[in-house]
N, C-alpha and C positions, 0 to 999 in steps of 0.2 A: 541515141545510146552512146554514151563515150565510157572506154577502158579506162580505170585508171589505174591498176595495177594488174600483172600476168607475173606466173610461177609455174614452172612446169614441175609437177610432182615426179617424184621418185618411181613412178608406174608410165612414166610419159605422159599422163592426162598433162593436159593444158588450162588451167584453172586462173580466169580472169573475174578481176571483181569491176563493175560496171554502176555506171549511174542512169536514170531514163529519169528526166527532171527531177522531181525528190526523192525518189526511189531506187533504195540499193539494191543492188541483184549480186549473184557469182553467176558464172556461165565455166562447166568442165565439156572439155573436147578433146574425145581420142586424139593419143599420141598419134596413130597411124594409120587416120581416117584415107582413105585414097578417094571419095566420094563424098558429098554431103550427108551429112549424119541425122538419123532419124531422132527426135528431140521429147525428152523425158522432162515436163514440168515438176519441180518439187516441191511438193505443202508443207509447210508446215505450222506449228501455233501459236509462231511470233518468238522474239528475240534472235537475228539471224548469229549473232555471236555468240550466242549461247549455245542455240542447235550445229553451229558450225561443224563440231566434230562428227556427229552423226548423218548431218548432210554430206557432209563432203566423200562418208564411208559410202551414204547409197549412192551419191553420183558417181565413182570410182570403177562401185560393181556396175552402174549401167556402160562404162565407157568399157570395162574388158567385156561386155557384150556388143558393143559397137553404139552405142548410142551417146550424144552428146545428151547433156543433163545442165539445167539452170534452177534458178531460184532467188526469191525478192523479197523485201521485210514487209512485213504485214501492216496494214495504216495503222499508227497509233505502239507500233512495238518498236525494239530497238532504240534509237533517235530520232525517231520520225516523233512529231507532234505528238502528245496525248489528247483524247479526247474526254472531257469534263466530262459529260453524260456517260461512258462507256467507262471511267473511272468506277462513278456511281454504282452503274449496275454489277462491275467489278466485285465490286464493298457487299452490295445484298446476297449477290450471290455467297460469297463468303460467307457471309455472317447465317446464311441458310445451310450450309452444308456443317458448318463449327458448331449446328444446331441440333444436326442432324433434323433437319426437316425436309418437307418435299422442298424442292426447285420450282418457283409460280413459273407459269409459262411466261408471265409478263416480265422475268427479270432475263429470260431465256433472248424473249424479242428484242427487249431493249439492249441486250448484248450482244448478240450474232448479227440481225438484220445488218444494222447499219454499216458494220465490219463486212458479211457477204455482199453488200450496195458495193461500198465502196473499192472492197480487193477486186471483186470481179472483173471490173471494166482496166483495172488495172495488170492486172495479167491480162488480160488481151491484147491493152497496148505495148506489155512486154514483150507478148510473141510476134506483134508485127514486124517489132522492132527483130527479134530473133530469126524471125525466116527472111529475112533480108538480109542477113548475111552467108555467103558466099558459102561458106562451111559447114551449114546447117540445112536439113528439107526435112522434106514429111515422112510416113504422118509423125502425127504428136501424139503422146501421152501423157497421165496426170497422177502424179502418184502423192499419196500424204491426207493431211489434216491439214485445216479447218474442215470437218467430213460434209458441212452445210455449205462451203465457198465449191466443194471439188464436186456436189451433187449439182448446183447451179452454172458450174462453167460446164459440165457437162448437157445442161439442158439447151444452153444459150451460144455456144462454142461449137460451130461445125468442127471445126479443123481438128477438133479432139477425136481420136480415133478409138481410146479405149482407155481405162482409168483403172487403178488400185485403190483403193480408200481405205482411212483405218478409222475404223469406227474408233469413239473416246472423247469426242466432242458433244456438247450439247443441240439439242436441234430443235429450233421452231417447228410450230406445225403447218408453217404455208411450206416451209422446204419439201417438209414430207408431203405434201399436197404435189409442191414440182416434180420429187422423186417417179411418180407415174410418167411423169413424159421423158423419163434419162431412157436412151434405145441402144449406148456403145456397149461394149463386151464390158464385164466389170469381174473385179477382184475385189474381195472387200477382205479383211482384216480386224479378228477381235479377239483380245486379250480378254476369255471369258473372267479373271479377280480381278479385273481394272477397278482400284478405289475411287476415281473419278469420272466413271461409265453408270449412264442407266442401262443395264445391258439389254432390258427390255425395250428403250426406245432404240436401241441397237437394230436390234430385231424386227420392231416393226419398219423399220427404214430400209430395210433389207430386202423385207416383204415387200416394201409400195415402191419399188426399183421397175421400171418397165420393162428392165432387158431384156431379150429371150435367151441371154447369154448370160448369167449370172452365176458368181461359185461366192460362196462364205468362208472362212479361215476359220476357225475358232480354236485357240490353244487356253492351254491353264499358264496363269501368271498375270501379272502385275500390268503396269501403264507402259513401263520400259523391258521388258520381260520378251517382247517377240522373239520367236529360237529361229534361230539362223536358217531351219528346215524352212520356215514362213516366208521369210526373205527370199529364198531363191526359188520358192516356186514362183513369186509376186512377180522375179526376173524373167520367168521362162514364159508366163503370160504375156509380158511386152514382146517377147522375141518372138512369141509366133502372133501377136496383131500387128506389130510395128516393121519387120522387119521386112 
């Protein structure tokens, strides 16, 4: 992992932006940690300069709860590589929704799969690279979208102690299939008008969750619409598994 640039915010977080081979990350770290800080993974659905300002707000509110908070561009967003195939399924999907038609399951796999293959192992080598530094320990948590990468790092990720998820992504049905073996405490999050939600595969993903700790969110509003009441319960969940 190398730094290549730090900025200490106006709140004291400590917000460096970082490279782990092609892969861009930020990493925010309490101003005032006196201990290594228990570490909040951030999802989200690609373009990290685009999400920057909303990223940077949740990692803000994790660090005035004591938690250090990161996060890394998705394969194929940002300046990372595109992928020709993942373009393609891109276009159908589109052009099914401009349709107003169902979504095949086949345009669902050939767009998610290879993206949860490939982030997955990637955030992991982010956290190794993460708890190896001096400043940071456990446990972890996983909060965001892609809601199909945070069900499967959840299945396949010890070191995950407990996850937020926001529904509003599309989801294969081998995920849902994994979703039975996720066993951490979970928060999940749905914007019941989301215009780019099946709210119903929402639901059923909800339902094939294994946890015995499971809680739903559900508000009225939009894709970006979450109220601020959502948000801080999503905080007070990590505080009492992470803390």
């Amino acid at each position: 992992m190398q730094f290549t640039s730090e900025q200490r915010l106006d709140d004291g977080v400590l917000e460096r932006e970082f490279t782990l081979g092609e892969i861009p990350g930020i990493l925010w770290t309490p101003g005032s940690a006196s201990a290594p800080a228990p570490l909040i993974l951030l999802g989200h659905p690609g373009g990290l300069h685009k999400m920057y300002p909303r990223l940077a707000a949740r990692a803000r509110h994790s660090a005035a709860e004591g938690f250090a908070a990161a996060t890394i561009e998705l394969p194929g967003s940002g300046d990372r590589p595109r992928s020709a195939a993942a373009e393609r399924a891109r276009a159908d999907l589109r052009r099914a929704l401009e349709a107003g038609e169902p979504v095949d399951d086949e345009i669902v796999d050939r767009l998610v799969i290879p993206l949860v293959e490939k982030a997955v192992p990637e955030w992991q080598t982010t956290l190794d690279a993460l708890l190896s530094l001096p400043e940071i320990g456990g446990p972890v948590g996983y909060s965001g979208g892609v809601i199909a990468i945070g069900t499967r790092l959840a299945v396949v990720e010890p070191r995950i102690s407990a996850a937020v998820l926001f529904a509003g992504s599309f989801v294969p049905r081998a995920i849902l299939k994994e979703a039975r073996q996720v066993t951490i405490p979970l928060h999940v999050l749905l914007q019941w008008d989301d215009e780019g939600n099946d709210r119903q595969q929402a639901l059923d993903l909800f339902d094939a969750f294994g946890s015995k700790e499971k809680t739903l969110h559900a508000n009225l509003g939009g894709h970006t619409g979450v109220p601020q009441f959502a948000g801080d319960a999503a905080a007070q969940f990590f505080t009492r598994h992470l803390s």
